[in-house]
Phi, psi and omega in degrees: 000135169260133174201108173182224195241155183295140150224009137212194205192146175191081171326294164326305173288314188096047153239129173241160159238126144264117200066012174080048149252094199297139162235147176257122182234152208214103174283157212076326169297316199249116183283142171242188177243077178121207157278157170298314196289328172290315194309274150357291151338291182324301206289092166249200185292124174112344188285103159304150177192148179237135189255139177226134185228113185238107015291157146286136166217359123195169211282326196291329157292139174297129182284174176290304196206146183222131151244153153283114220262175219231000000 
């Protein structure tokens, strides 16, 4: 599990970066709190979110579920 603030976004790619750790959501792939495009709405630069990967096996993987965090 991953958790902290947006410090870039690339709506189009399915990216967010935290802490400048690029993460990947993939809709069908990926659980949102909604749709990837609500997800992506939310989320600017400074937004927290958390990426969860089960099993983890690196950063470099799509993640399992990205929320936005409240």
């Amino acid at each position: 599990r991953m958790r902290g603030p947006v410090t870039d976004e690339d709506e189009a790619a399915g990216r967010v970066d935290i802490l400048g750790v690029t993460v990947i959501g993939v809709a069908g792939q990926t659980d949102y709190d909604g749709t990837q495009a609500e997800f992506h709405a939310e989320v600017e630069i400074g937004t927290f979110v958390e990426a969860e990967w089960d099993p983890f096996v690196s950063t470099s993987e799509t993640a399992d579920s990205l929320s936005v965090e409240e």
